[in-house]
C-alpha positions as CSV (number, residue, x, y, z in Angstrom):
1,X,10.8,-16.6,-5.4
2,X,8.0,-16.8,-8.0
3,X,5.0,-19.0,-6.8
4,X,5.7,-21.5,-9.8
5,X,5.5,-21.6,-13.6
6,X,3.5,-24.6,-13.8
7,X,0.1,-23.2,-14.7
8,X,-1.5,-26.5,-14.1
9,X,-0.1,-26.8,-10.5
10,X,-0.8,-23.3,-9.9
11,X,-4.7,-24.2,-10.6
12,X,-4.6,-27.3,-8.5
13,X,-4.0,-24.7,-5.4
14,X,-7.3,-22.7,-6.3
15,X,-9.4,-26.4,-5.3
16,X,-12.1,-27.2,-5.6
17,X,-12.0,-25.7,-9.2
18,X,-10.9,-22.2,-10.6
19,X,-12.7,-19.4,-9.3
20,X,-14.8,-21.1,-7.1
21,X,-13.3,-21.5,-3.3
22,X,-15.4,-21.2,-0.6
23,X,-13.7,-18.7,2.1
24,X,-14.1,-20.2,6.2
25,X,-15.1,-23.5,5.7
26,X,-13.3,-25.1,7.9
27,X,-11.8,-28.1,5.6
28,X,-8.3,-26.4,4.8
29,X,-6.6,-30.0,5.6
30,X,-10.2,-31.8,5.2
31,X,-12.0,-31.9,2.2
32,X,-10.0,-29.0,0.5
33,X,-6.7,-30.7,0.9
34,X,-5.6,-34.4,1.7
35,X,-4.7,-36.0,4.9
36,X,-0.9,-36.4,3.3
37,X,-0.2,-33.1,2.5
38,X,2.1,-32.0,4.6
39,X,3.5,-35.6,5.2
40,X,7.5,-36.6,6.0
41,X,8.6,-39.0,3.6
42,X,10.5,-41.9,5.4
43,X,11.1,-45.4,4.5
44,X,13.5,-48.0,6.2
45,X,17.2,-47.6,5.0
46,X,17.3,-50.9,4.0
47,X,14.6,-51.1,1.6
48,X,16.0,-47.9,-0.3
49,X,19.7,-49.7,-0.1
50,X,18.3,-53.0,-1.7
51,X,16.8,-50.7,-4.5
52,X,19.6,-48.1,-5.0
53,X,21.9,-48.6,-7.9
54,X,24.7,-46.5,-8.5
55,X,24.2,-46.4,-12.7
56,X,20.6,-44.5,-11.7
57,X,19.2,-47.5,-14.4
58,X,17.6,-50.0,-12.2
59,X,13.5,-50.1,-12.5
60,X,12.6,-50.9,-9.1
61,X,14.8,-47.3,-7.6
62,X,13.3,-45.6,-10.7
63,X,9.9,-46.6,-9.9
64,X,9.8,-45.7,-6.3
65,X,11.1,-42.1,-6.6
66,X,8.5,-42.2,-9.2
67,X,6.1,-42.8,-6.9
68,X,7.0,-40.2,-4.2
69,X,7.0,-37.5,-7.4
70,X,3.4,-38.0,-7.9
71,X,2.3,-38.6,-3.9
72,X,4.4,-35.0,-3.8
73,X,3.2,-33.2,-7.0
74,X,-0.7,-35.0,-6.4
75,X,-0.9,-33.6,-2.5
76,X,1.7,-31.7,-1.0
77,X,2.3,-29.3,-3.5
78,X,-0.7,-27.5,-3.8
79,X,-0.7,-26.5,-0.1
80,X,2.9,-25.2,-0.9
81,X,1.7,-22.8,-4.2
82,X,-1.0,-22.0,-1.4
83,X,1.3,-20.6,1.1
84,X,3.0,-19.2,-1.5
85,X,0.3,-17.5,-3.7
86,X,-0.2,-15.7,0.3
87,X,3.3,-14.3,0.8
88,X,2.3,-13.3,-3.0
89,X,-0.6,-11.4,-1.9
90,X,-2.9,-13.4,-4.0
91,X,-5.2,-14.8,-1.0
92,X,-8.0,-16.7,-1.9
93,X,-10.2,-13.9,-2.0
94,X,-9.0,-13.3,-5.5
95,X,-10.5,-16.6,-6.1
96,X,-14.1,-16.5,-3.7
97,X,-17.4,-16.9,-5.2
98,X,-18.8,-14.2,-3.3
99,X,-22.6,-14.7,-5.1
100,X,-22.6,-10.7,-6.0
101,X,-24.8,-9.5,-8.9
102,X,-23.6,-7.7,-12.0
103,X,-24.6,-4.3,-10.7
104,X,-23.0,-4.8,-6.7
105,X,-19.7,-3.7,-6.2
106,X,-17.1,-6.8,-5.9
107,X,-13.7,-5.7,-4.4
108,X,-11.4,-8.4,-3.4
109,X,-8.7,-6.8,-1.4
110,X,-5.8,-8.5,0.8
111,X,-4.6,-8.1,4.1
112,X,-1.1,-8.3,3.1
113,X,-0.5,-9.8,6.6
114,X,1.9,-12.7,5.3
115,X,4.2,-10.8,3.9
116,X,4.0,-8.9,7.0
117,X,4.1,-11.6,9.1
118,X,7.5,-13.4,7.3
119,X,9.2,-9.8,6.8
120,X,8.9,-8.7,10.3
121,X,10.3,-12.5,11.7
122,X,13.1,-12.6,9.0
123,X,14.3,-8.9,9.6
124,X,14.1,-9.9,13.2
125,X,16.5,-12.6,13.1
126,X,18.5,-12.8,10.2
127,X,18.9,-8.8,9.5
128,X,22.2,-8.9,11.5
129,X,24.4,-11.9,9.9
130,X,24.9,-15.0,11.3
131,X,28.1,-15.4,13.8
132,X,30.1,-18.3,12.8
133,X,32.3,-19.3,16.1
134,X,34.5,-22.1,17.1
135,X,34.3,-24.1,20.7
136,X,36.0,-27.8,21.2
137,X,35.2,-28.6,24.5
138,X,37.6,-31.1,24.9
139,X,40.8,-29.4,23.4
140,X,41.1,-25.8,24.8
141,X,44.1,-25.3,22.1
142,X,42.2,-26.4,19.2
143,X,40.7,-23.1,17.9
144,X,39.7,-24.0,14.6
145,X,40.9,-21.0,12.9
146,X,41.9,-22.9,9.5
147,X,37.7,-24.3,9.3
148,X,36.7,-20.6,10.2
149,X,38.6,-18.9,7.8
150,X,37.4,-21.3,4.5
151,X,33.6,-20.5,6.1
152,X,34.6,-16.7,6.1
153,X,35.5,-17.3,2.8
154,X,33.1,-19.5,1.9
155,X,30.3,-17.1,3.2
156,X,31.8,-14.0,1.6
157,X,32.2,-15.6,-2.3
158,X,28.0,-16.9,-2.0
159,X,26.4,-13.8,-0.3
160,X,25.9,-15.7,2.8
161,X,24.0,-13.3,4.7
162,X,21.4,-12.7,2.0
163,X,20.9,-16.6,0.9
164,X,20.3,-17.5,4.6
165,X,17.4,-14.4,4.5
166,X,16.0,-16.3,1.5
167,X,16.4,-19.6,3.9
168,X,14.4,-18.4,6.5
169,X,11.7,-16.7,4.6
170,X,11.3,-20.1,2.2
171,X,11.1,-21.7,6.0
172,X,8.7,-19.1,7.2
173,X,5.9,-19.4,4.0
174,X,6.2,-23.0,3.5
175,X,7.3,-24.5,6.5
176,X,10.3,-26.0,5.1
177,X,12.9,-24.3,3.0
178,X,15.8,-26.4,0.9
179,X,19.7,-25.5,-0.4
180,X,21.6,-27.3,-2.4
181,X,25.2,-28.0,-1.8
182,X,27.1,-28.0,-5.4
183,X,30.3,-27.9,-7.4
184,X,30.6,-26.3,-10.5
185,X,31.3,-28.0,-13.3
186,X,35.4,-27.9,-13.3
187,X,35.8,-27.2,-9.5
188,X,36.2,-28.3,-6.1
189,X,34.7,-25.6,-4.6
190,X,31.5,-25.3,-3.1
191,X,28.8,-23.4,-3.9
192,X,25.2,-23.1,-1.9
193,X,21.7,-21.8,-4.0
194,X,18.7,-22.0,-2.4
195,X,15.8,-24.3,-4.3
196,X,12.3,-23.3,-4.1
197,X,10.2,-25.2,-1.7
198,X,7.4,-26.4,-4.7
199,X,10.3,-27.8,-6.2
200,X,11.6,-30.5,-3.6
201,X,11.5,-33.0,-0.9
202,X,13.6,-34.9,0.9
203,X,13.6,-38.8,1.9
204,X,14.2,-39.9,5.0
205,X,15.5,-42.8,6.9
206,X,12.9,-44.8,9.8
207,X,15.3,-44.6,12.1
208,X,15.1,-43.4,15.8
209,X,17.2,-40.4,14.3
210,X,16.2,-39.7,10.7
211,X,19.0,-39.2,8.2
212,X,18.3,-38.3,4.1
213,X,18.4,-41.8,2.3
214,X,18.1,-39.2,-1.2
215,X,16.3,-35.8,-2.3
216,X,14.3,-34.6,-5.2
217,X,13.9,-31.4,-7.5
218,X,11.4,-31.3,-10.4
219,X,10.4,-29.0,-12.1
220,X,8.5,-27.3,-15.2
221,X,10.4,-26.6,-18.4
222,X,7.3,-24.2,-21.0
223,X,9.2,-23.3,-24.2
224,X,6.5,-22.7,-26.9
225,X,3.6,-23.6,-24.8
226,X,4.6,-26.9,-24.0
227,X,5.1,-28.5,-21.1
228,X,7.7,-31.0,-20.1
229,X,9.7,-31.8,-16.7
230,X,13.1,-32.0,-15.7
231,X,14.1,-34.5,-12.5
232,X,17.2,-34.3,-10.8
233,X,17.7,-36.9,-8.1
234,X,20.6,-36.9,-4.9
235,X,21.9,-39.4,-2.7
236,X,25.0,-39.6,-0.8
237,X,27.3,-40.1,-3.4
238,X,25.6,-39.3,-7.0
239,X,23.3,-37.0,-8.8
240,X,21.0,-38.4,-11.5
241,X,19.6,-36.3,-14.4
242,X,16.1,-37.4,-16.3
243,X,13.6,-35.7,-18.4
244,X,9.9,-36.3,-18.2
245,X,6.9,-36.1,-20.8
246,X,4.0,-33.4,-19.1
247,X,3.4,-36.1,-16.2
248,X,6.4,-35.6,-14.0
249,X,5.8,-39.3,-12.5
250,X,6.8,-40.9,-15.8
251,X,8.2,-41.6,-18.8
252,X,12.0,-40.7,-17.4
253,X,14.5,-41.2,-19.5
254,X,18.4,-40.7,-17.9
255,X,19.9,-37.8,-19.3
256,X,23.4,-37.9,-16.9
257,X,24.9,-39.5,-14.0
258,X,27.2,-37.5,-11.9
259,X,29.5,-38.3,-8.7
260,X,30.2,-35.5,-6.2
261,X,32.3,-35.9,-3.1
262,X,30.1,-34.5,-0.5
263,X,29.5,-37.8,1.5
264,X,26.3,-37.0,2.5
265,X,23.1,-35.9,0.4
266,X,23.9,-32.6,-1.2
267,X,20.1,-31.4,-0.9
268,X,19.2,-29.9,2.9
269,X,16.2,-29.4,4.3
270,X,15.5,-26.8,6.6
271,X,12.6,-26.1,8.6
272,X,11.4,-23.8,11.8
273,X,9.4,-26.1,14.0
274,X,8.9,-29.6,14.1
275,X,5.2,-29.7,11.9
276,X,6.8,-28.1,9.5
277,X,4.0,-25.7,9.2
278,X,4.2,-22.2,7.4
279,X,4.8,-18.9,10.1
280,X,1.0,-17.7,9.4
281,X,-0.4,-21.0,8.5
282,X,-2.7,-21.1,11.4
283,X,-4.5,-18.1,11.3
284,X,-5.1,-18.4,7.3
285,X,-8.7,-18.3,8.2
286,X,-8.8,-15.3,10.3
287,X,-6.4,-14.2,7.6
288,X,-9.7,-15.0,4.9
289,X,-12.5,-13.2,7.6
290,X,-10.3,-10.0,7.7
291,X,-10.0,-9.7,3.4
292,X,-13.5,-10.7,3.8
293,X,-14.2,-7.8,6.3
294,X,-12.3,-5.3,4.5
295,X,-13.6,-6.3,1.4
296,X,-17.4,-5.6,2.2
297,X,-16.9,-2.5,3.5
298,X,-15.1,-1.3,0.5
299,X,-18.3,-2.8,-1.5
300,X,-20.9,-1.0,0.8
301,X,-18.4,2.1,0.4
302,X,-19.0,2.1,-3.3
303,X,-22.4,0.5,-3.7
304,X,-22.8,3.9,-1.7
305,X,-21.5,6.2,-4.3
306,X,-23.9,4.4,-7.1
307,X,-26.7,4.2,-4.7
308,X,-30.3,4.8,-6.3
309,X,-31.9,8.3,-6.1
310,X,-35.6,7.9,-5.6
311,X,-38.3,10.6,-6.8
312,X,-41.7,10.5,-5.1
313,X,-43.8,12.8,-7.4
314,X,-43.4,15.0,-10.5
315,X,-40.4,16.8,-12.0
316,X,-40.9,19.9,-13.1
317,X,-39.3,20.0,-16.5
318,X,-39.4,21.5,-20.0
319,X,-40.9,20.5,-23.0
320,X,-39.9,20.9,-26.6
321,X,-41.7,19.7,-29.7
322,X,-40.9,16.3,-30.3
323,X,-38.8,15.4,-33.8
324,X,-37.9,11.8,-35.6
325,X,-34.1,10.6,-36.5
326,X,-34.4,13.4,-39.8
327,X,-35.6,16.7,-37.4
328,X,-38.8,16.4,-39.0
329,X,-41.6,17.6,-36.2
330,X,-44.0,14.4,-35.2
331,X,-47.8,15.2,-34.6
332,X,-50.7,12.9,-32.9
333,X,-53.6,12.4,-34.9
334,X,-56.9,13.5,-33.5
335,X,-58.6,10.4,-34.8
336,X,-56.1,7.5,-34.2
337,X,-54.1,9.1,-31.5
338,X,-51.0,7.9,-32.7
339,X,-48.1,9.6,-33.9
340,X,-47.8,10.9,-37.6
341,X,-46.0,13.4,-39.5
342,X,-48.7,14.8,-41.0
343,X,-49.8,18.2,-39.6
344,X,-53.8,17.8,-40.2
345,X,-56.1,14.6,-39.7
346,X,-58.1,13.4,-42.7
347,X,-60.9,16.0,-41.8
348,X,-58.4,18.6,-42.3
349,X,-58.3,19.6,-38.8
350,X,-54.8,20.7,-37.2
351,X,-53.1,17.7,-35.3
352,X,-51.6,18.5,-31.7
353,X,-48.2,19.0,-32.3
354,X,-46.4,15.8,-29.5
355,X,-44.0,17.3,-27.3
356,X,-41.0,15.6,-25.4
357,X,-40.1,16.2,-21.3
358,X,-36.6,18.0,-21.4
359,X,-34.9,16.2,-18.3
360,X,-31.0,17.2,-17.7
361,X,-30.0,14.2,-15.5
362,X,-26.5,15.8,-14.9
363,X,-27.9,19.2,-13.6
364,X,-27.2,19.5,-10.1
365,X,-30.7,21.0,-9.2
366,X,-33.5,19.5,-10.0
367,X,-37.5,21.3,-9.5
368,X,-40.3,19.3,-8.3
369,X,-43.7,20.1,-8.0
370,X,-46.8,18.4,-6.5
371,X,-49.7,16.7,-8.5
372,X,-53.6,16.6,-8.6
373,X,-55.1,12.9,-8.7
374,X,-58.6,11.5,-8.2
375,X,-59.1,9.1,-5.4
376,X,-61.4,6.0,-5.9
377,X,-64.4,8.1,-4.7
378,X,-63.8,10.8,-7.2
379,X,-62.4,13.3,-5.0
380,X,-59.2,15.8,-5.9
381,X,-56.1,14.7,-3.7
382,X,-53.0,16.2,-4.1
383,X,-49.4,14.7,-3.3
384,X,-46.2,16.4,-2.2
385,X,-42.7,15.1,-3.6
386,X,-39.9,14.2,-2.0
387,X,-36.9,13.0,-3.5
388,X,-33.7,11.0,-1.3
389,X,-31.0,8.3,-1.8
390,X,-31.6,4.7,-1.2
391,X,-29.1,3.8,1.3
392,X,-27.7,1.2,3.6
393,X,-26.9,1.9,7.5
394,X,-23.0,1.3,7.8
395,X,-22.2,0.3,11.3
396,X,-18.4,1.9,10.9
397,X,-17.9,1.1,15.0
398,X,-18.8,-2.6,15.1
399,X,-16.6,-2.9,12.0
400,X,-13.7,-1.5,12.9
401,X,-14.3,-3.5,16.7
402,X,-14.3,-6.8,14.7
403,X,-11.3,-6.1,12.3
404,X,-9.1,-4.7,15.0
405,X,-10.0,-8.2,17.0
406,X,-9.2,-10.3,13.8
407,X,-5.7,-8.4,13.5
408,X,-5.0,-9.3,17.0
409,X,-5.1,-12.7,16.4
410,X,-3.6,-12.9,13.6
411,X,-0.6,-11.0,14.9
412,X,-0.9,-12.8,18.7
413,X,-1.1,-16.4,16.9
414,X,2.4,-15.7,15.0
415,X,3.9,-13.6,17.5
416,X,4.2,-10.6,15.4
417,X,5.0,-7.3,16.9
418,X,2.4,-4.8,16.2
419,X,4.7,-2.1,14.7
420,X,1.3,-0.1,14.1
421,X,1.1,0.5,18.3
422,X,1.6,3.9,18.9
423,X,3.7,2.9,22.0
424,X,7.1,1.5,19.3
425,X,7.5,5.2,18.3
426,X,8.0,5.9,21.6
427,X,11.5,6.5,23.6
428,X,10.9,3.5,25.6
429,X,13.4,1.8,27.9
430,X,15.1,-1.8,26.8
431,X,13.0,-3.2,29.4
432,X,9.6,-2.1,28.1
433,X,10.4,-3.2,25.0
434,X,11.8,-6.3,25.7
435,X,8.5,-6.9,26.9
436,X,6.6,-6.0,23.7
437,X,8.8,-8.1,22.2
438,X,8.5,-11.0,24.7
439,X,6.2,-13.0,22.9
440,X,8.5,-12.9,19.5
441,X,11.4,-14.1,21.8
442,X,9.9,-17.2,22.4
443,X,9.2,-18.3,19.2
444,X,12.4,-17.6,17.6
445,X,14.4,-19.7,20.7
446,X,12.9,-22.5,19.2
447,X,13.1,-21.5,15.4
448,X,16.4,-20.8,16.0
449,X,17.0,-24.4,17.1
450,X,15.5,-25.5,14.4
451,X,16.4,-23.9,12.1
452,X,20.5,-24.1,12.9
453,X,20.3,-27.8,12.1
454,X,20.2,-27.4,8.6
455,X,22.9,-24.9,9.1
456,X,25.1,-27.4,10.5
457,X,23.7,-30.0,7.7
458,X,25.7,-27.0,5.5
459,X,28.6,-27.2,7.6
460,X,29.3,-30.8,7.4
461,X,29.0,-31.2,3.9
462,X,31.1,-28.1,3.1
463,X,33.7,-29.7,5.8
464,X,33.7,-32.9,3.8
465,X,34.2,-31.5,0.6
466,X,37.1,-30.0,1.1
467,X,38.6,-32.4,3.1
468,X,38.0,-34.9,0.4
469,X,38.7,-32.5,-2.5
470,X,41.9,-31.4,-0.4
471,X,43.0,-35.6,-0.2
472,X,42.6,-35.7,-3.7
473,X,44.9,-32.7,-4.7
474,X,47.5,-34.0,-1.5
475,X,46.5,-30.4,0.1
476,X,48.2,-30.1,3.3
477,X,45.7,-27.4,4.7
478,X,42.7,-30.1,4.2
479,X,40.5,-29.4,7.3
480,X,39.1,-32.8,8.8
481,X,35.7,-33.7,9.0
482,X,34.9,-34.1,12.4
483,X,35.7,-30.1,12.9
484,X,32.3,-29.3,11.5
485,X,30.8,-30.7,15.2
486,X,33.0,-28.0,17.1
487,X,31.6,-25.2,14.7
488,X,29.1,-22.7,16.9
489,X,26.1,-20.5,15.1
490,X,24.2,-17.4,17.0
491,X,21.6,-15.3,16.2
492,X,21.8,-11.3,16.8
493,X,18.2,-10.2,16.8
494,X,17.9,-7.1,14.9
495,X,16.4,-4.8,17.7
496,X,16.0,-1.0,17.8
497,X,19.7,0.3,19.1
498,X,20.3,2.9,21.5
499,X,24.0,4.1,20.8
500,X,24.4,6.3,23.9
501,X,23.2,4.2,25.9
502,X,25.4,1.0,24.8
503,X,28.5,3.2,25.0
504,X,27.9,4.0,28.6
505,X,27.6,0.8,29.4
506,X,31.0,-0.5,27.9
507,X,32.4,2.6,29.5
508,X,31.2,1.2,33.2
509,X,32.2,-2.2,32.5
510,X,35.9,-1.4,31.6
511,X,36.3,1.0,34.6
512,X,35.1,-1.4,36.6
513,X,37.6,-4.3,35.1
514,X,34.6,-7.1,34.8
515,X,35.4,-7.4,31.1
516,X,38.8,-6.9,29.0
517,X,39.9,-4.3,26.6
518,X,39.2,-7.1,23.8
519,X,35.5,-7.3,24.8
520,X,35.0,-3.7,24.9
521,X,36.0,-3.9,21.0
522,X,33.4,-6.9,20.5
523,X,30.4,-4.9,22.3
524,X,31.8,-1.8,20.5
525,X,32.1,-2.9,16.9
526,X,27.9,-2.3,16.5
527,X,28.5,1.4,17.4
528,X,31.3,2.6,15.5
529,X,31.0,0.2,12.2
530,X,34.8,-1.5,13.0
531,X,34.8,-5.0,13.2
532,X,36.7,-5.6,16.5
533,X,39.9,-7.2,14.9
534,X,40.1,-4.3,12.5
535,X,39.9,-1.9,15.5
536,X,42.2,-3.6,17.7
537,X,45.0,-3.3,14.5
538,X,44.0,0.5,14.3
539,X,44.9,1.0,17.9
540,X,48.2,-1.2,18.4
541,X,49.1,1.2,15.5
542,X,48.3,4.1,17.1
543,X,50.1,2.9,19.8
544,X,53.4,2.1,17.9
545,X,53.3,5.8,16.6
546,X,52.3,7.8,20.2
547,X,53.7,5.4,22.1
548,X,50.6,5.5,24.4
549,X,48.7,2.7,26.0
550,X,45.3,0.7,23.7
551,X,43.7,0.2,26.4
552,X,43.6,3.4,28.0
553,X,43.2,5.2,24.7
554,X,40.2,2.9,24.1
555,X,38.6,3.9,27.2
556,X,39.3,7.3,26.2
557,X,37.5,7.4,22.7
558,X,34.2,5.9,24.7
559,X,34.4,8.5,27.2
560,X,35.1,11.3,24.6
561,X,32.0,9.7,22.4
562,X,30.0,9.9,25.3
563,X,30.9,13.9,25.8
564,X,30.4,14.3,22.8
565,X,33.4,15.4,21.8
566,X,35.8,16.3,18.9
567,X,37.7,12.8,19.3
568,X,40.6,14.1,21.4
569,X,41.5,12.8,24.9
570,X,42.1,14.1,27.7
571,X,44.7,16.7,28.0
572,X,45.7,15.4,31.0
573,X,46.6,11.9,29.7
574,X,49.1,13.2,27.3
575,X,47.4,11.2,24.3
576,X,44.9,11.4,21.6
577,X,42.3,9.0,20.4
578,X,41.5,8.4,16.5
């Protein structure tokens, strides 16, 4: 997503004023930025019941979402357009009064390590789709197959796979990532769009175990270069619509009311650790020393190519008579010494014609010769010339020794992978590189924890709309709330496959009988494309038409896959494998 078309809160994230940050001083969360800007919102349920009114009309609820709109617009959001501008690639040194003078090179060039960073931890995780499962623990019958196969469905019609990419990387930037649960207007079904962390917050309860009392999104509405706001406002059971002047924290005016049937607030937050603090939000200032490291060097590089050529002594050059602006030849008078265009003095003597050095500063060779000169006692001296290029030493070692040790951190402090290690192009076991990517591993157990419980949050709510959408059309199929809780989510981290490898294994595992024929299919399904179901249809077909046995065919295509083969089976078997 964009960084944000609000200029004016786009220049409150270049503090102290435009143009002007200072890089490495130490006050990201200090001077530079409030105390309470990455704050959770929470107030005690029962001071946001007494103020809640259903009609969205009364002052005293008006006024304190109000307030949270300008606490959140005043000092949280410009640490979110910060984040932001990063994943962007517009770092701060875009922005860094470096001091330079007019004549000294000024590069400002990026690391490009947030994008990095969030790209590498996204792919990692969410590149393979989510697996939605089904477990009751205390019904062994109770397989939840109607609930799976509205989220199959559900999933399929919004492009789940890609919105929860666009989940994760909000989460990763920002530290906090939001959906929004909807209807369209005319329907019972719901929808999911992902909202743009500078855009909302949530509200929570001061309970033991937090729940969302109401969520907001605002945002900037520029149509002829001006400025207003739009406010949209959710609680469990209603959405209110109001417009704003250019102060987003006033003047509302109610523009609609609506109902939904969700039961619960219809705006999620999602986040990927508990400080709710962006992926590569810690090493922004080693982030700021490396643009600042690469960013010299380029400057000494080109102050380099324009550096000064100094000329001890004289060149030796042509003259030509000297002319004005017309062509006309210019003479100095023998009396005044000055020029004139007259060819005689006024004793009608011949004036020295003035001549003019003929210097070609683009020639590529240039001839000097040494001079005579008179010391201070009288006597001749001559000089020898020398001409060279003023330059600065570039210590090219110690630089690359520092920027290599800034990388490091930055990559160790998010647990990134360094894809840039000659070792990942390798043939490497799973082992080694289940080592490399040991560090990684870690991280994501608890982002993934994290992380699911807005994914759950999305559950329940699309649970609770259909049952209560399926009450109100006396559906039969309605599927009951409390099935959300039973609903399981993994993760399949999207590491470097080894087909051969994987097929051998299945291979040993079926001949050995630890796992069954259905399995097989599962642990199969990345190899040959097939989702396991589809497969398993395929060979009870088969079957019907060669009369042959699945499971023994199946074992049959691995073994033929791992030969290398043509896709027939053994001869000896009497059947053939598709």
């Amino acid at each position: 997503m964009a960084e944000t078309n609000d200029r004016n809160a786009h220049l409150r994230s270049l503090r102290p004023t435009y143009n002007s940050i200072t890089m490495l001083d130490g006050r990201r969360y200090g001077g530079r930025y409030s105390f309470d800007s990455n704050q959770v919102y929470s107030i005690p349920a029962k001071d946001w019941d007494d103020v809640y009114d259903s009609d969205g009309k009364k002052k005293e609820m008006i006024e304190l979402i109000q307030w949270y709109v300008s606490d959140h617009f005043a000092h949280q959001l410009p640490r979110i357009l910060e984040l932001e501008r990063y994943y962007d690639g517009d770092e701060n040194i875009h922005y860094w009064r470096s001091g330079k003078g007019p004549k000294q090179a000024d590069e400002r060039i990026t690391s490009g390590y947030p994008r990095y960073i969030t790209t590498i931890h996204v792919g990692y995780e969410l590149a393979n789709p989510l697996a939605f499962g089904y477990s009751n623990p205390e019904d062994d019958g109770d397989t939840g197959e109607a609930l799976l196969d509205r989220i199959k469905l559900f999933n399929q019609r919004n492009d789940e796979a890609y919105h929860d990419m666009v989940m994760f990387k909000n989460a990763c930037n920002t530290g906090r990532a939001y959906e929004l649960i909807y209807c369209p207007e005319g329907s019972s079904e719901p929808q999911m769009a992902p909202i743009d962390p500078n855009q909302a917050f949530v509200v929570w309860s001061a309970d033991v175990k937090p729940v969302e009392l109401f969520a907001v999104r605002y945002y900037a509405v520029n149509v002829r270069d001006e400025t207003s706001y739009r406010i949209e406002v959710y609680t469990k059971d209603h959405i209110f619509y109001f417009k704003a002047g250019e102060d987003p924290a006033s003047g509302w005016t109610l523009d609609d009311n609506a109902e939904h049937l969700l039961g619960s607030v219809p705006l999620i937050e999602y986040s990927i650790n508990d400080e709710r603090s962006g992926i590569f939000e810690t090493q922004m200032d080693n982030i700021d020393a490396y643009d600042i490291a690469k960013s010299e060097m380029a400057n000494s590089q080109e102050d380099f190519s324009n550096s000064k050529l100094v000329i001890s002594g004289m060149i030796q050059h042509k003259k030509q008579p000297m002319t004005d602006g017309n062509g006309d030849f210019v003479f100095i008078d023998n009396t005044s010494g000055r020029f004139t265009h007259e060819a005689k003095d006024k004793n009608g003597k011949d004036n020295k014609q003035a001549v003019q050095s003929l210097v070609d500063t683009q020639a590529n060779t240039m001839f000097l010769k040494p001079y005579m000169y008179h010391d201070a006692n009288g006597n001749k001296m001559f000089s020898s010339t020398s001409a060279q290029y003023l330059t600065k030493e570039v210590n090219t070692t110690d630089w690359k020794t520092y920027t290599d040790e800034i990388k490091q951190q930055i990559l160790m402090g998010t647990n990134t992978p360094d894809l840039s290690d000659s070792s990942f192009a390798q043939d490497q076991t799973g082992e080694a590189l289940a080592y490399k990517l040991w560090g990684t591993d870690q991280a994501q157990a608890s982002m993934h924890d994290i992380f699911k419980r807005g994914l759950m949050e999305r559950v329940k709510l699309l649970a609770m709309q259909w049952a209560m959408a399926g009450k109100k059309d006396k559906d039969p199929k309605l599927v009951s709330p409390p099935d959300y809780q039973n609903v399981t989510i993994s993760f399949t981290p999207n590491l470097p496959k080894n087909d051969d490898k994987k097929v051998e294994l299945i291979g040993k595992l079926l001949g050995t009988g630890a796992i069954s024929d259905e399995t097989g299919q599962d642990m199969a399904a990345d190899v040959t494309g097939v989702p396991a179901s589809m497969e398993k249809q395929r060979m009870g077909d088969q079957k019907k038409r060669d009369g042959g046995d699945t499971g023994k065919m199946f074992k049959g295509s691995l073994a033929d896959f791992q030969k290398g083969g043509d896709g027939d089976a053994d001869s000896s078997s009497g059947e053939s494998a598709d």
